[in-house]
N, C-alpha and C positions, 0 to 999 in steps of 0.2 A: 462485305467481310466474309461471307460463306466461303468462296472463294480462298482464301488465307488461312484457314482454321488448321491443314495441313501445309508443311512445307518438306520436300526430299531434299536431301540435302545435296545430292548431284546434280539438281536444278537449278541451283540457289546460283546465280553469279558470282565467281571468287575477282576482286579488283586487287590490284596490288590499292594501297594506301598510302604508301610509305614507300622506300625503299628495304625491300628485306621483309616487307608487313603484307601480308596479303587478307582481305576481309571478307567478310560473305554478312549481310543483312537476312539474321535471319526473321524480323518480323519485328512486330510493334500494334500495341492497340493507343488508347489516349493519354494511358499514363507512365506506360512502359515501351523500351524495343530491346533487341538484344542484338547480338555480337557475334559472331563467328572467328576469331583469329588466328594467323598463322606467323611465326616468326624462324627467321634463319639466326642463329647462335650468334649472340652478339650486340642485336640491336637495340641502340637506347632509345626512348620516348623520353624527350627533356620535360624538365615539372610545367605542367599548367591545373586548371581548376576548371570545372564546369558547374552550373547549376544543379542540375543531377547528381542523385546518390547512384553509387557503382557499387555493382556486385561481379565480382570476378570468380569462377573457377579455372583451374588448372587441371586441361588433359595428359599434356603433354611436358618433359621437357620442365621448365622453373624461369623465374623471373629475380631478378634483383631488386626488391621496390623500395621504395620510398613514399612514404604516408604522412604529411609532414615532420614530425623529426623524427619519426622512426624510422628505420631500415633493417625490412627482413629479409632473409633468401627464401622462396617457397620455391616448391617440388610439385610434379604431380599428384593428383587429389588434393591438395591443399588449397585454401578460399583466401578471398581478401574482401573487404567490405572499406569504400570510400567516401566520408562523410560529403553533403553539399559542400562546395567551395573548398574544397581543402587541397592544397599544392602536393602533387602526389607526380611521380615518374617510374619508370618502370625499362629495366635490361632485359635482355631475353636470355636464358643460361641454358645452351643445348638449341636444338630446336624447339619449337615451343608451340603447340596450341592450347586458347584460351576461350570460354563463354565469358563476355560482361553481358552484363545483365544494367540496363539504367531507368531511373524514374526520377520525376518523371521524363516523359520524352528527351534524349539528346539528339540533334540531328549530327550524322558522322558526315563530315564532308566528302564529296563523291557518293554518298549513300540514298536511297531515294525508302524515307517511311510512308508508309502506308498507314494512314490511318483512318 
C-alpha cells in the first residue's frame, strides 16, 4: 500500500468507459475507491443502483441527474450524494468532469482496485 499513498494524476490510465465517458481509477483502500470522470456534452448514463453509497462532485461542466424521483440540474462546484440501492442516472450538460467517491468498495468494470 505505501506504494499508493500518492497518485499523479498524468500517470493514472484514462480508459474510455462508455462511449463519450472516459475514467481514470484514482485509487481505493477496503472500504472506499474513487473516480476520475470525463464526459462529452450529452451523454446519458441510464438508471441503475449499486450497493455503495456515491459521493459525487462537479469540476467541470453539470449533469442532468436523477436520484430516484428527484431531478436536478447541477453545475460546477456543486455535490450530489447517492443513498445504497437507489435508482439514480445521470446526463452530461457541457462537457463535464466529475470525482465519485464510493463506499463501500464498487468495482467499475474495466477498472482494476487495488486494495
Amino acid at each position: 500500500m505505501a506504494d499508493d499513498i500518492y497518485r499523479h494524476h498524468e500517470s493514472i490510465e484514462k480508459k474510455e468507459a462508455f462511449k463519450g465517458v472516459w475514467g481514470q481509477y484514482l485509487g481505493g483502500g477496503r472500504r472506499m475507491n474513487v473516480m476520475h470522470w470525463n464526459f462529452v456534452d450529452g451523454v446519458s448514463l441510464p438508471e441503475h443502483s449499486h450497493e455503495s453509497e456515491q459521493f459525487g462532485y462537479i469540476i467541470k461542466g453539470g449533469f442532468k441527474v436523477k436520484i430516484g424521483a428527484r431531478m436536478e440540474i447541477l453545475k460546477a462546484g456543486d455535490a450530489y450524494f447517492v443513498p445504497a440501492n437507489e435508482p439514480h442516472s445521470f446526463t452530461s450538460v457541457g462537457e463535464t468532469e466529475a470525482i465519485d467517491v464510493f463506499s463501500p468498495l464498487r468495482e467499475v468494470k474495466g477498472y482494476t482496485d487495488k486494495v
